[in-house]
N, C-alpha and C positions, 0 to 999 in steps of 0.2 A: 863331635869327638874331640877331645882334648888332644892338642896337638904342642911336643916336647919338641924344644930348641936350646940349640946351646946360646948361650948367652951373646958369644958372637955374632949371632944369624940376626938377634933378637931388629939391631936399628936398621937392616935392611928388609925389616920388614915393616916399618911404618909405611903408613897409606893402603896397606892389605885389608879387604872386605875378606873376613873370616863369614863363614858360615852360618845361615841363621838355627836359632834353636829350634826344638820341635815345638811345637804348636801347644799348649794349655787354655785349659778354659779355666774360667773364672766362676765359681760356683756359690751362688746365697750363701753356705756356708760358713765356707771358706770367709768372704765379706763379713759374716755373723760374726765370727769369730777373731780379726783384725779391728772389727768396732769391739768388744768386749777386752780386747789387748789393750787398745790404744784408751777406749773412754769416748769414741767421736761416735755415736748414736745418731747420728743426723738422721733423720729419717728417707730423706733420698738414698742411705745405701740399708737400710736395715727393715723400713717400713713400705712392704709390696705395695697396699690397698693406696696410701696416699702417695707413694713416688708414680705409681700410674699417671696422677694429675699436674706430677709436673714437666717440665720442659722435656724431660729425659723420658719419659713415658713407660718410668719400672726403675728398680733398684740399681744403682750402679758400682762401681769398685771406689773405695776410697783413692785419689791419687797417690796418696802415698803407702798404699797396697801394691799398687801396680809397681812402684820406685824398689818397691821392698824385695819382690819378686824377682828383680836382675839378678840377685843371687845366686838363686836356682836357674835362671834363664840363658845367665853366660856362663856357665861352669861346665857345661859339655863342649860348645863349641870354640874354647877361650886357648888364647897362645899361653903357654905358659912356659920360664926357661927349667932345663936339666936339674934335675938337683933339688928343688924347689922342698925344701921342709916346710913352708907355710906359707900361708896369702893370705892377708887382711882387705878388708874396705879400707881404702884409705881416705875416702871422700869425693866429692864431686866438685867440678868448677862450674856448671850449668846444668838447671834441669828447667824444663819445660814442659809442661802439661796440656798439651794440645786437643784430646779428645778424651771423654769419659769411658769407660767400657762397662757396657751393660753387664750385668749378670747374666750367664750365659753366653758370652761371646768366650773369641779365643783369642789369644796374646800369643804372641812372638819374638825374637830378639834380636836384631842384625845389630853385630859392632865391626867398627874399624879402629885399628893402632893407629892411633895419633903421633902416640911418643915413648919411647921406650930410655929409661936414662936412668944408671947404676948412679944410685945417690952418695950410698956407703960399702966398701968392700961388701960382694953378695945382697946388697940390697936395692934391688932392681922396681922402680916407679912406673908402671905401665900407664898410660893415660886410652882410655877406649871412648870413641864417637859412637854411643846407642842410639837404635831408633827401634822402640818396643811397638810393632804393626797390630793392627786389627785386623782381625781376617775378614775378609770382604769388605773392608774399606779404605777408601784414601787416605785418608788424612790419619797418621800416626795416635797414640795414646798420648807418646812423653819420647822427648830425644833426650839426650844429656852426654854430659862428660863425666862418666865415672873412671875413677884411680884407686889400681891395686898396686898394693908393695907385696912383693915376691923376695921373699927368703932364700937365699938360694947355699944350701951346703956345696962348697969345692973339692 
């Protein structure tokens, strides 16, 4: 659930573990469909019969499907301040691609505020620490630092 703070509240709430998203799977198609956006056909995320034989044993998500996905994955559970007329991507200062995810598995999102800092009157720089989990497994998809700017009308 998206949770509204005044702008005040916003720096004492750096270091807060917000709530993770609800759980998504990753579907062949969905993959089909990010390989025909982007152009990357590789055949580990597109081709069943020969990704069987590789290391991964079956089709997997492109890493940068999974990256692309925060969008949807932190916008339920994301702090965001009062007011707020817009919020862009602002960009990331690290990403990391830790494990593949199969097709068919499920994806997750846990962030924490890093940093909250009014850049320009009303223009609020959130900095978020993700870690997008596999379900049933240890070891993460992709952690990163992503940064939204929040618009905020007074």
């Amino acid at each position: 659930m998206t949770r509204y703070v005044s702008t005040t509240e916003l720096p004492q709430l750096v270091g807060t573990d917000l709530e993770p998203s609800d759980w998504f799977e990753i579907t062949q198609d969905r993959v089909n469909e990010f390989a025909d956006a982007t152009n990357d056909h590789q055949f580990i995320h597109v081709d069943l019969e020969k990704a069987k034989a590789s290391p991964f044993g079956g089709t997997i998500a492109h890493g940068f499907l999974t990256l692309s996905l925060l969008t949807h994955l932190l916008s339920e559970p994301m702090v965001v301040p009062k007011n707020t007329a817009m919020t862009i991507n602002y960009g990331s200062d690290k990403v990391r691609f830790l494990k593949p995810v199969a097709v068919g598995q499920r994806i997750r999102a846990k962030q924490q505020l890093l940093e909250a800092i009014e850049k320009k009157p009303g223009q609020w720089l959130m900095k978020m620490n993700v870690t997008v989990e596999i379900e049933g497994e240890e070891t993460p998809a992709l952690i990163a630092e992503i940064l939204f700017m929040h618009f905020v009308d007074d």
